[in-house]
C-alpha positions as CSV (number, residue, x, y, z in Angstrom):
1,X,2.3,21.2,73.2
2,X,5.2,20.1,72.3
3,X,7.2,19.1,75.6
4,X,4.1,16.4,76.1
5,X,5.2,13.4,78.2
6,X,3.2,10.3,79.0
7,X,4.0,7.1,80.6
8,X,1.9,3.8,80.1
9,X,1.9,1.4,82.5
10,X,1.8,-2.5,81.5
11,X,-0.8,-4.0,83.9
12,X,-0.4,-7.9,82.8
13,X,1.5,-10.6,81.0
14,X,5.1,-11.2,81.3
15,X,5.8,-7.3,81.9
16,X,3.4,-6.6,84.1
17,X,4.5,-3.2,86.7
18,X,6.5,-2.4,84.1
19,X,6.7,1.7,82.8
20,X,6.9,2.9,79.3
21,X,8.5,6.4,79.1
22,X,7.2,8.5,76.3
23,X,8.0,12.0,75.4
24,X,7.7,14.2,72.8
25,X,11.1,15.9,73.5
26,X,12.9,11.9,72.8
27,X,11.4,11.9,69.4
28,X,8.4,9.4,70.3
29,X,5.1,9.5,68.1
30,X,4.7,11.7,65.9
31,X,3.2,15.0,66.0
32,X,0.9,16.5,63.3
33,X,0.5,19.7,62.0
34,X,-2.7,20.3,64.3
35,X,0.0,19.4,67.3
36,X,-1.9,16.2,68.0
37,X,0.8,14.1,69.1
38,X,0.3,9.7,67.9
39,X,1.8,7.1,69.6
40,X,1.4,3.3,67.9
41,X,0.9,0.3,69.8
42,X,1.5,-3.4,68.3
43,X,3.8,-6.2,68.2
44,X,6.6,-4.6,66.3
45,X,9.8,-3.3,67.5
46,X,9.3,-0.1,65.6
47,X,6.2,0.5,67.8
48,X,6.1,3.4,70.1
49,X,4.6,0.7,72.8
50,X,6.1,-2.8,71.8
51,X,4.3,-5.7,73.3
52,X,6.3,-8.6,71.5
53,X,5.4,-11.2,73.8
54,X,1.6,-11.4,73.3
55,X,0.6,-13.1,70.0
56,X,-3.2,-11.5,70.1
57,X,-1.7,-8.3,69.6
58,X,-1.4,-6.8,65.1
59,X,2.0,-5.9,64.2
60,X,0.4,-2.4,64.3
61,X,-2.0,-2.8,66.6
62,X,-3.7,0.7,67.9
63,X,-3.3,3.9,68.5
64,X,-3.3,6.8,71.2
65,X,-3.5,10.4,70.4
66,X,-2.9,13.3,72.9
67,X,-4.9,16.2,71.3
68,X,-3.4,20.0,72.2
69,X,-6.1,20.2,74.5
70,X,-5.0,17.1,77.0
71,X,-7.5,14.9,75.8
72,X,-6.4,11.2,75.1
73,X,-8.2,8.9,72.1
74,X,-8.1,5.5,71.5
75,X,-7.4,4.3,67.9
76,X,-8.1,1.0,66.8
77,X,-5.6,0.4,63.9
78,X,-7.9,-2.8,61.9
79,X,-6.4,-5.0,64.4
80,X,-7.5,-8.8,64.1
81,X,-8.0,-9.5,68.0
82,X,-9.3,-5.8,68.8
83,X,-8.9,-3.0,71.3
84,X,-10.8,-2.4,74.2
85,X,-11.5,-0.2,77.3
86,X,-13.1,-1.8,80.2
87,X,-15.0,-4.5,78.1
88,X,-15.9,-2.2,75.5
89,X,-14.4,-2.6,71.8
90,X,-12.8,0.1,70.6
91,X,-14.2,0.5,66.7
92,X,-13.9,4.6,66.5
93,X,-11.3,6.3,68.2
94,X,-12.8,6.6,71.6
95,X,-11.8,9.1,74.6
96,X,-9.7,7.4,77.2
97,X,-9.4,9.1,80.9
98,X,-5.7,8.5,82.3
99,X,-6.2,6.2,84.6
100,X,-8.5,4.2,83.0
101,X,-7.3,0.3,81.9
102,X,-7.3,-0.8,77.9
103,X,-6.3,-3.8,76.5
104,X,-4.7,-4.6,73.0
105,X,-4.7,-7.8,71.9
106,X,-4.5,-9.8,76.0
107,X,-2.8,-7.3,77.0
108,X,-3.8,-4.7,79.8
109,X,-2.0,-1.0,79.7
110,X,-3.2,1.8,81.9
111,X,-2.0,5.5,81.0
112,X,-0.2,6.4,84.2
113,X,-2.2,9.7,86.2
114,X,0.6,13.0,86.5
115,X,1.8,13.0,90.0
116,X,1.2,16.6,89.8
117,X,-2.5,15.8,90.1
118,X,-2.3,14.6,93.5
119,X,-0.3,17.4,95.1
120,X,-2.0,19.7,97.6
121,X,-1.9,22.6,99.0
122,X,-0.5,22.9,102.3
């Protein structure tokens, strides 16, 4: 995998509707030698996913991992304020469905669904 592409939606706070574009391709994350590909989440601008504006949210914060096989897991990185999915804390990395919403710090994301996956047949 290594022409993965994902894009996380911000679902609240100050950037609310807006779309993150990630992509292997760019340089985003980082891939390991097993091709899982890591993106980060937190407060800092270095962050793959910068949230700077909410102050519940770690410098490095949590995060996601796109295995070779499509499967996405939430990471919890020893944040103070925690990560969630749903209402759930996150305190091992955790599957998360695309589609489904998580929250770092007060802040909601959602990891957008492929287009591709609603086209039919016709």
């Amino acid at each position: 995998m290594t022409d993965a592409e994902l894009v996380i939606m911000i679902m609240s706070g100050p950037d609310d509707g807006r779309e993150i574009h990630l992509s292997q391709q760019h340089g985003d994350g980082y891939v390991s030698v097993d091709g899982t590909w890591s993106l980060v989440f937190g407060r800092r601008e270095e962050c793959d996913v910068s949230i700077p504006f909410d102050t519940q949210v770690s410098r490095q914060h949590a995060m996601l991992r796109l295995m070779p096989d499509g499967e996405l897991w939430l990471v919890d990185a020893g944040s103070l304020n925690g990560t969630f999915i749903d209402k759930r804390r996150v305190e091992k990395p955790t599957l998360l469905e695309r589609g489904e919403l998580f929250r770092v710090g007060r802040t909601w994301l959602r990891v957008q669904l492929d287009p591709d996956e609603f086209m039919t047949d016709e």
